[in-house]
matplotlib code that plots the C-alpha trace (Angstrom):
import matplotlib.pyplot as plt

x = [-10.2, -9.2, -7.3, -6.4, -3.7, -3.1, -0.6, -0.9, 2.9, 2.2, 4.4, 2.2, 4.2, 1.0, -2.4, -3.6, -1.5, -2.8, -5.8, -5.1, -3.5, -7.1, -9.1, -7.4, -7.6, -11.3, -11.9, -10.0, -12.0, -15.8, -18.4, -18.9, -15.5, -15.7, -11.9, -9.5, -7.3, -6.0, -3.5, -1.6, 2.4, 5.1, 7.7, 10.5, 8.4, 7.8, 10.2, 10.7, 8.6, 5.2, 5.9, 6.3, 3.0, 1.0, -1.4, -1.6, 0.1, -1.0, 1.5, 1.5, 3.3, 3.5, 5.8, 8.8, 11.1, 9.4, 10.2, 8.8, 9.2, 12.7, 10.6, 9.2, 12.4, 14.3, 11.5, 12.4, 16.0, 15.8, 13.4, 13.9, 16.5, 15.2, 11.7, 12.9, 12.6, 9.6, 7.1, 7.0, 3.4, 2.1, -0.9, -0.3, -1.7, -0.1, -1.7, 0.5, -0.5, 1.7, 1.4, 2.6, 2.2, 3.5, 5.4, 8.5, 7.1, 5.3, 8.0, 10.5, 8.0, 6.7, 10.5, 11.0, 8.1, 8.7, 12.2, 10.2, 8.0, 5.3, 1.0, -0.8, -4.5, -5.1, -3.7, -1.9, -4.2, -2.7, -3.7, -3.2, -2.7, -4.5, -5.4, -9.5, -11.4, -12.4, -8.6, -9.8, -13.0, -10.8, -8.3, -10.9, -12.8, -8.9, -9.1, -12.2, -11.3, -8.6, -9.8, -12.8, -10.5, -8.8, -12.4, -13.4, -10.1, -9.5, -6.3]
y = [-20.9, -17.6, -17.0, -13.7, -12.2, -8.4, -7.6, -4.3, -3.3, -0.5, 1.2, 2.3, 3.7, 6.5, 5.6, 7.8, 5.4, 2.4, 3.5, 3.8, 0.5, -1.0, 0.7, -0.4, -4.4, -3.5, -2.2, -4.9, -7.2, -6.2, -9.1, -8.7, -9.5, -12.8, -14.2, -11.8, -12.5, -9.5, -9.4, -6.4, -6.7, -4.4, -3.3, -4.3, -8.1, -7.9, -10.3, -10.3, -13.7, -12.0, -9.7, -12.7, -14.2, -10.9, -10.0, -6.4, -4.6, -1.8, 0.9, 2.8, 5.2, 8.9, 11.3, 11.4, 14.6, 15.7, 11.5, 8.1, 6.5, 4.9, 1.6, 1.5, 2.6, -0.5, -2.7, -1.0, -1.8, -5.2, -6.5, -3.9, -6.2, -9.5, -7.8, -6.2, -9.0, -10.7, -8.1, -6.1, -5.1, -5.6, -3.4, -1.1, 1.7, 4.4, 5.9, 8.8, 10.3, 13.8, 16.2, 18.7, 18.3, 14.9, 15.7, 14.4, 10.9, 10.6, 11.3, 9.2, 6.1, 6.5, 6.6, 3.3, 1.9, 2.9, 1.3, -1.6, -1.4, -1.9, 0.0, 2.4, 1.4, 5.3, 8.3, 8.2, 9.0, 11.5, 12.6, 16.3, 18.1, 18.0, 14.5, 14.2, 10.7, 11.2, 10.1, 6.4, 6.4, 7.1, 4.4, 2.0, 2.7, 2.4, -0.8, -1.8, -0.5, -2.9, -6.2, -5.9, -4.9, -8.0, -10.3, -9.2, -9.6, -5.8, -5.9]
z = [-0.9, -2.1, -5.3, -5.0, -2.5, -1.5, 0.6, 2.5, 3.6, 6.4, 8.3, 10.9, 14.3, 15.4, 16.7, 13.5, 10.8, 12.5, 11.9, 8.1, 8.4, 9.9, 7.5, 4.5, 5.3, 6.7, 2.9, 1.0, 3.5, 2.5, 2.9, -0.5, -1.9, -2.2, -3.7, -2.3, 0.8, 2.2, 4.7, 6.4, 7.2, 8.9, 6.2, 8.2, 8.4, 4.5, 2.3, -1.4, -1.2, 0.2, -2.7, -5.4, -3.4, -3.8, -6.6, -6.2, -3.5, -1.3, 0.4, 3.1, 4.8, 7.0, 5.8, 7.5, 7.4, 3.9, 2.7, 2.5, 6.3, 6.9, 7.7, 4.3, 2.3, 4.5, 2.5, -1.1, 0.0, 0.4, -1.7, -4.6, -6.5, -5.9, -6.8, -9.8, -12.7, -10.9, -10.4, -13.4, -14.0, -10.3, -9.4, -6.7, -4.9, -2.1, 0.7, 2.3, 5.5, 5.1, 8.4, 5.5, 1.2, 1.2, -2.3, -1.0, -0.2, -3.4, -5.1, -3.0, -3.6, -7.0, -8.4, -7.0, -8.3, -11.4, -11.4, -10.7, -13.3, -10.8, -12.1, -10.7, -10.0, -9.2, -8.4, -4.6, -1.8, 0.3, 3.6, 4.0, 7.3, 10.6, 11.2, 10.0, 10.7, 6.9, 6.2, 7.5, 5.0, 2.3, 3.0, 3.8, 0.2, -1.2, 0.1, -1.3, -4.6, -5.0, -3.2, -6.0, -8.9, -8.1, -7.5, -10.4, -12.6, -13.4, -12.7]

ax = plt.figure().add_subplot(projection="3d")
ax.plot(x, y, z, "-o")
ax.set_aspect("equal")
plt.show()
């Protein structure tokens, strides 16, 4: 039985962003990750109780019109109240796919999570520009990265 949960909360409308979606819970799900259950959820399916269940949360999101999607700011709007109190200190990481810099999403997100009090595992992964399969080997090693942080109790 696993111990650990991460929830992945991907808004993922493009062939290219489901991609990034796959790779991520193909990462956090490596063979050799033994305690972690990772599972991947729409934001507009995501609850404030799959947050309160979650060890470490992963984001996702394309930039829309120089912003976070509209899918995944309907999440923070929901669940950013009922979130606030109980998730201070939750690991999280943020994968952007940006078609430009991506600044605007970045910024959009990361000033939520801080209101939230939620920690940065890393620096956010954003993927620049024209679309390059190399975006889905980064997302996939993001993955990784935190399913074993969590196995092995780093965070």
């Amino acid at each position: 039985m696993s111990h650990k949960r991460l929830l992945i909360i991907a808004h993922a409308p493009s062939h290219n962003t489901q991609l990034l979606r796959d790779a991520l819970l193909a990462g956090a799900r490596a063979p050799d990750i033994g305690d972690v259950a990772a599972r991947a959820l729409s934001p507009f399916e995501t609850g404030p109780e799959d947050v309160f269940a979650a060890d470490a949360i992963l984001l996702l999101t394309p930039e829309n019109l120089g912003y976070m999607s509209g899918a995944l700011k309907d999440f923070f709007d929901r669940c950013y109240y009922p979130c606030l109190e109980r998730t201070q200190g939750r690991p999280y990481a943020l994968a952007v796919r940006a078609g430009s810099d991506g600044t605007g999403a970045l910024r959009g997100v990361q000033t939520i999570v801080t209101g939230l009090r939620w920690r940065a595992i890393q620096d956010p992964l954003v993927c620049r520009g024209d679309w390059r399969p190399e975006f889905a080997e980064q997302c996939r090693e993001l993955g990784m990265l935190m399913a074993a942080g969590l196995d092995a109790g780093v965070f």
